[in-house]
RORO-835589 format. One line per 4 residues: their letters; for each residue x, y, z of C-alpha. Coordinates in Angstrom, 1 decimal. Example, Ala and Ser with C-alpha at 12.3 -4.5 7.8 and 13.67 -1.06 7.14 Angstrom:
% residues 2
as	12.3:-4.5:7.8 ~ 13.7:-1.1:7.1
% end
This chain:
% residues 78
xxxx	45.4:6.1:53.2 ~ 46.1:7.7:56.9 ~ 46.2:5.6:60.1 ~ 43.0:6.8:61.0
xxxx	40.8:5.5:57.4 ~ 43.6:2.0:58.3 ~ 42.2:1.8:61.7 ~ 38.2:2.3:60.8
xxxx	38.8:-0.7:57.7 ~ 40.4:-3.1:60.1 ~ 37.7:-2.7:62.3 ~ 35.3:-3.1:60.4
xxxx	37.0:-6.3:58.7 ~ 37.3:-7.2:62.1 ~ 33.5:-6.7:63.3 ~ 32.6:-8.5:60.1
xxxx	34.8:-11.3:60.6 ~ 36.5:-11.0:57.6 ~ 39.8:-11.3:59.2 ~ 42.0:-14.3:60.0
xxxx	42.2:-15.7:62.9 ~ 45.8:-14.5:63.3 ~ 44.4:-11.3:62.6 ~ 42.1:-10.7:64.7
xxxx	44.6:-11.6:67.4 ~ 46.9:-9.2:66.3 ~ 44.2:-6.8:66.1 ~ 43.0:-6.9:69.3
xxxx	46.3:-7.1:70.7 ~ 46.7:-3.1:68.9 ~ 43.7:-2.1:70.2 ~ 45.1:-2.7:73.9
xxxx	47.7:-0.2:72.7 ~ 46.0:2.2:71.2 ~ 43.0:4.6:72.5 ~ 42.2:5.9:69.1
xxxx	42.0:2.3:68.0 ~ 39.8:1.2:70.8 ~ 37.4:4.0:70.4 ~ 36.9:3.5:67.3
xxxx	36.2:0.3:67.3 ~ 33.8:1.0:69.8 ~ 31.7:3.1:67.9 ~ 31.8:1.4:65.1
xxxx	30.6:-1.6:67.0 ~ 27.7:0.0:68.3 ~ 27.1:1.3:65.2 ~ 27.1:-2.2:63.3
xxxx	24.9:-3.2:66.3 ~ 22.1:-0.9:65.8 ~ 22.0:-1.5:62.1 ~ 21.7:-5.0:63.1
xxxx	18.4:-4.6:64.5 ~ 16.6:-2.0:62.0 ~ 13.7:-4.0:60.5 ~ 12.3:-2.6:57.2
xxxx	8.6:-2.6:56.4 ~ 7.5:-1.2:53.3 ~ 3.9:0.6:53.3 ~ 1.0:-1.4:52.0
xxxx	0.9:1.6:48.8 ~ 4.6:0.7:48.1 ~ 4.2:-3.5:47.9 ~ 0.8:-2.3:45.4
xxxx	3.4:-0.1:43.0 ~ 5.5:-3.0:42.5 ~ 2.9:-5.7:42.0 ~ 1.6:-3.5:40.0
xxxx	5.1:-2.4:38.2 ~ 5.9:-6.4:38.1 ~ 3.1:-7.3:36.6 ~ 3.0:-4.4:34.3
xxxx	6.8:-6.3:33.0 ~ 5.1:-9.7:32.8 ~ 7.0:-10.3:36.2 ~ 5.2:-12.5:39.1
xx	5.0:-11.7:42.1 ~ 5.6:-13.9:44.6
% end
């Protein structure tokens, strides 16, 4: 794996919180040193930002197909 693909997983452990709390010390300790690092995360934070606030509404013809499709597979819908 090269330092770049290292440094994107860690911050996105990182941004996820799925990191210790020693490591995320340690981890934004390295990004104070390192400018690759530090732009990276901040695009990836952004990016996990934005995603954040997409809001997904299906079209009236798509909640039909599965009712229908449920109830089709002796599924209820709810």
């Amino acid at each position: 794996m090269g330092k770049n693909q290292l440094s994107s997983d860690k911050t996105l452990r990182f941004l996820y919180k799925e990191m210790s709390e020693n490591e995320s010390v340690d981890f934004l300790a390295s990004l104070e040193e390192n400018l690759f690092a530090m732009r990276v995360f901040l695009e990836l934070q952004e990016t996990v930002d934005s995603i954040q606030t997409i809001q997904y509404s299906p079209s009236e013809k798509l909640i039909s197909k599965v009712h229908a499709y449920a109830s089709f597979n002796l599924i209820s819908p709810q």
